[in-house]
Every structure is written in C-alpha cells, then in structure tokens.
C-alpha positions in Angstrom: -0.5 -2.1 17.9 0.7 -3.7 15.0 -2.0 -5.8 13.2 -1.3 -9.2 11.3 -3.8 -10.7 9.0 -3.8 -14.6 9.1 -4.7 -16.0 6.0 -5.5 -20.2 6.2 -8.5 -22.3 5.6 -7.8 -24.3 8.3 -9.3 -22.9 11.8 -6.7 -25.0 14.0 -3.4 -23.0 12.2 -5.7 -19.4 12.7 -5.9 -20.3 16.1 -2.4 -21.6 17.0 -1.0 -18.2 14.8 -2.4 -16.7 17.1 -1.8 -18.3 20.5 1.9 -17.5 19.3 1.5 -14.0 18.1 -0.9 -12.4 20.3 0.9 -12.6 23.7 3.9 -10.8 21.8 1.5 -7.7 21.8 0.0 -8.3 18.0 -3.6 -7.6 16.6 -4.7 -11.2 14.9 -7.1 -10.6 12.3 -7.9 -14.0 11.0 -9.4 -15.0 7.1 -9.9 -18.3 6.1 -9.7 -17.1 2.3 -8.3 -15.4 -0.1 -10.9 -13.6 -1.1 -12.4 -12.8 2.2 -8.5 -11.1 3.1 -8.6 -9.2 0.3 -12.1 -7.6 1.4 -10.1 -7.0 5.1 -7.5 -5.4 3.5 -9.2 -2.9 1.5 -11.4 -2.4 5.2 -8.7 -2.8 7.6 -5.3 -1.3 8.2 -3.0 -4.3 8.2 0.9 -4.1 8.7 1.5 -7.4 7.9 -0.1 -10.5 6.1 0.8 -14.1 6.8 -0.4 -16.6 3.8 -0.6 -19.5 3.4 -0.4 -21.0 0.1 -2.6 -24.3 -0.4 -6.0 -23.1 0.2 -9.1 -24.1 -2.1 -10.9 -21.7 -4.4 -8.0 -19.0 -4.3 -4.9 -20.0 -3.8 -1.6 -18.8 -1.6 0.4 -17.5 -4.9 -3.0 -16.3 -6.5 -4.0 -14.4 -3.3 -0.4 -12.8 -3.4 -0.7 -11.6 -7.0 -4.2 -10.0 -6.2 -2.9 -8.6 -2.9 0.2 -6.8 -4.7 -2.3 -5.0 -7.6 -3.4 -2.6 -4.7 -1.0 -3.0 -1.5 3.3 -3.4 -0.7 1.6 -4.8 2.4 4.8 -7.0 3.9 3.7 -10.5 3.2 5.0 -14.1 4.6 4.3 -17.3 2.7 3.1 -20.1 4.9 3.5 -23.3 3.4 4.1 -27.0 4.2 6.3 -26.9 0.8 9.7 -26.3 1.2 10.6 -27.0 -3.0 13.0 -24.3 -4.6 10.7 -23.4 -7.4 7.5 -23.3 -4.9 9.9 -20.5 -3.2 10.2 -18.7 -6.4 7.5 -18.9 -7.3 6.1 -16.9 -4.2 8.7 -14.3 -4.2 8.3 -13.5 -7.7 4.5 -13.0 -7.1 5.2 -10.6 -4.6 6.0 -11.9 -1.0 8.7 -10.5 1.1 9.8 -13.7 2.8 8.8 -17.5 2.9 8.2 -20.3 6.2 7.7 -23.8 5.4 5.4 -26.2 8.2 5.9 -27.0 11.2 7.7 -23.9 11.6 9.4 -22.8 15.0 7.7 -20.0 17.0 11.0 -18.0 17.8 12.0 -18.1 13.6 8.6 -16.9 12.5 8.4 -14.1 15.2 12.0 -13.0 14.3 11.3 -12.9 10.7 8.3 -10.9 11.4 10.2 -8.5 13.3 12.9 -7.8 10.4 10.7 -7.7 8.1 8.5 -4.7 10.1 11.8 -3.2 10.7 12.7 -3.1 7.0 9.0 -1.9 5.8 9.6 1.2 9.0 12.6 1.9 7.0 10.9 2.5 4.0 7.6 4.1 4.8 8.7 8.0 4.8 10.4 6.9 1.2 7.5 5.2 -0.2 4.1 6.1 -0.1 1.3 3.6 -1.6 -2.6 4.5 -1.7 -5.2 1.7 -4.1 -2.3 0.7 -6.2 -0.8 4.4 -6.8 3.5 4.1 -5.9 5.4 7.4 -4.9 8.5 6.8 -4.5 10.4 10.0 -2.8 14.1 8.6 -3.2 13.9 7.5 -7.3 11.2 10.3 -8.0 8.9 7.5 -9.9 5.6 7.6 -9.7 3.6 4.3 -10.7 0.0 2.9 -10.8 -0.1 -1.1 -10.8 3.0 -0.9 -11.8 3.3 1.8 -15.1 5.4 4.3 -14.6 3.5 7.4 -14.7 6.2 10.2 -16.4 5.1 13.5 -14.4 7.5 16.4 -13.8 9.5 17.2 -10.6 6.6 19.7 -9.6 3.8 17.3 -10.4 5.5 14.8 -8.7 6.1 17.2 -5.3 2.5 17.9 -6.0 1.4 14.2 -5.8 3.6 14.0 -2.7 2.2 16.5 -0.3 -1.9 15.6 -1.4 -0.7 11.8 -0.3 1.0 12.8 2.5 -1.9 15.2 4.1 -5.7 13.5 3.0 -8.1 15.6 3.6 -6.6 19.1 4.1 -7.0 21.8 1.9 -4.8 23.5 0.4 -4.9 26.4 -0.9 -3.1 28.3 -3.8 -0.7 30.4 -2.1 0.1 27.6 0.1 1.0 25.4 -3.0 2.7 28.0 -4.3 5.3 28.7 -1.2 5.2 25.1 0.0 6.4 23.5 -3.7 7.6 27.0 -5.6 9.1 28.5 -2.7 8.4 31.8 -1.3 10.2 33.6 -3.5 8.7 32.8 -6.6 7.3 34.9 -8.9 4.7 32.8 -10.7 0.8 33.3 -10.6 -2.1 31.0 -9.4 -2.8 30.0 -12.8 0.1 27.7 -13.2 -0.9 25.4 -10.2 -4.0 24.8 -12.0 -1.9 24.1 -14.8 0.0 21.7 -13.0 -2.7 20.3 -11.4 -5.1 19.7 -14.6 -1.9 18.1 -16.2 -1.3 15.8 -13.4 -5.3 15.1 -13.1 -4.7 14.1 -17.1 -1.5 12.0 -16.7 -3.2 10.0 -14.0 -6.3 9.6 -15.1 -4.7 8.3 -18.9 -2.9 5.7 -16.1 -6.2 4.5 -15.5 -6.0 5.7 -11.7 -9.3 7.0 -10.5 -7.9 11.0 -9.5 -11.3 12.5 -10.1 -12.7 10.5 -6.7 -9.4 11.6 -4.7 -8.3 15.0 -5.9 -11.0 18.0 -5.7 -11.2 21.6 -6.6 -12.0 23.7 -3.9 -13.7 26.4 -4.9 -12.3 30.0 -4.5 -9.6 28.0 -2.0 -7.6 25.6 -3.7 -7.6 21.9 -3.6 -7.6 18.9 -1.7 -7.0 15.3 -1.8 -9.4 12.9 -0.3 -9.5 8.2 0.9 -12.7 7.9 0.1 -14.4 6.7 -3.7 -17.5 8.4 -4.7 -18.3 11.3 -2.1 -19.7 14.5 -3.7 -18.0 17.7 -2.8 
C-alpha cells in the first residue's frame, strides 16, 4: 500500500485529504507540522508527501528544504497561492509538482499517480539512504548534494552494500561479484578499496563508520541503523 504523508495545520484539510485519498486504497499519515513530518519521515516509510505551504512555526517552502537534505521523497505543494514566483519558489526548493486551493479531487489524484509512476521509473536508477545519492545511470555518488569522486569499483562497491542492508559479504564474494570470477587479485585490495571509500565518505561528512562494518575473519556488511555495536 502506498503511504502519503499529509502535512497541514489545519485538521479539517487532514481530514478531507483523506476522505479523498483513502478510498483509492492509500495509507494517510497525517502531521500538522513541519517538524513533526520530518520526525515521521525519518520513522516511517513514506512514498509520497503532500505539503502545504502556509503553516506557522515552519513553513511549506522551509519544510521542503529540510525534507530534501535527507530524502528525494516525491513531494506536492498544497497551497491556496497560485502566484508564479510562489511556484518557483517551491520547485526550486525541491518539490516535484504544485496544487493551488480548492483543488479538484480527480486532478490531485492524477497528479499523484504520475508522479508515483515517474519516482517507480527511477527507483532501480537511484538509490538514496539519510542524504547519501547513488545514481547507477550517471555513476555519481553524492551526500547533501557534494559530489563524492570515488572510482568505478568504489562506486559498484557502494552499490551492492545499499542495495542488500544487512547481509554479509564476504571477500571472495566481493571479489567475483564486483572483480569478476576471473580475476586475479587478492583479498587485500578489497580492504583497500574499502578503507578508501570509508575515507572518501567519511571526508563527505557522511556517517559510514555507523553503516559499513568489518566483519571479522568474513568480510563486511552494511547496516540502517546509527549507533549499534558489532
């Protein structure tokens, strides 16, 4: 089921988001603050975020900016301002697409839809995880948007820990799966590779040495959570 986070201080436009979206088979997760939707979308998996913009304490465009330092989350502005430079202004903060109020319920479902169906196009391309950007198409790796310079290996390395958390890998695996199996190179240089990529990240400010672990006498493994001993 895909889930929508509602963002909007006012309870009666939660509730009638949701009276529209939830009988076409979608998860509303409601927030009536910025703040609070960032906490739900570091907890929660979210596919898409509707926003709207004048809200007190933390605004629309503000929420937006914060949203896109961590998450290509898909997100629609939801706004009673319909001004060109309001419009801009959203999109260059981040958001995918724009509605003004009162909007129409068959427009806002169908702009939902394309926009899911473009983000589905993308997701084996791009992989995101707390602010870290591998893009498989361009080979460009970023963190809050620096462009981290690795090498085709480091960035096939990257790659496979983001696309399988939690298992380990170990050396020989590494070896055949990025090397192929008919290369002639020893275990030591994928602890090269992997203590230069550890460096290049970690000079990126990313926090790699809560996500990517040593195994001992296996190999390694990558890991979602911060701060867990292994």
């Amino acid at each position: 089921m895909v889930s929508i986070l509602l963002v909007d201080d006012e309870i009666r436009m939660l509730n009638l988001l949701g009276l529209y979206l939830e009988p076409h088979g979608y998860k509303c997760i409601k927030s009536e603050s910025g703040k609070d939707a960032l906490d739900l979308l570091e907890e929660e998996k979210i596919d898409i975020v509707i926003l709207d913009v004048m809200m007190p304490e933390m605004d629309g465009w503000t929420t937006c900016k914060k949203i896109r330092e961590f998450s290509n989350v898909p997100i629609i502005m939801l706004t009673a301002r319909s001004e060109t430079v309001d419009v801009i202004k959203g999109l260059k903060f981040g958001a995918d697409d724009y509605v003004t109020k009162p909007f129409n319920e068959d427009e806002l479902l169908a702009r939902i839809e394309a926009l899911l169906r473009r983000t589905n196009d993308l997701k084996e391309k791009l992989l995101v995880f707390k602010g870290l950007e591998w893009k498989e198409e361009s080979v460009e790796l970023k963190y809050q948007n620096q462009v981290i310079q690795v090498t085709p290996k480091e960035f096939a390395l990257i790659g496979l820990f983001l696309k399988n958390p939690h298992k380990v890998f170990s050396r020989d695996h590494l070896l055949s799966t990025i090397w192929g199996l008919n290369s002639h190179i020893d275990d030591r240089t994928i602890d090269s590779h992997i203590r230069n990529l550890r460096e290049k990240l970690r000079n990126a400010g990313f926090p790699i040495d809560n996500h990517l672990f040593t195994v001992w006498g296996v190999g390694y493994k990558w890991v979602t959570e911060d701060n867990v001993t292994h």
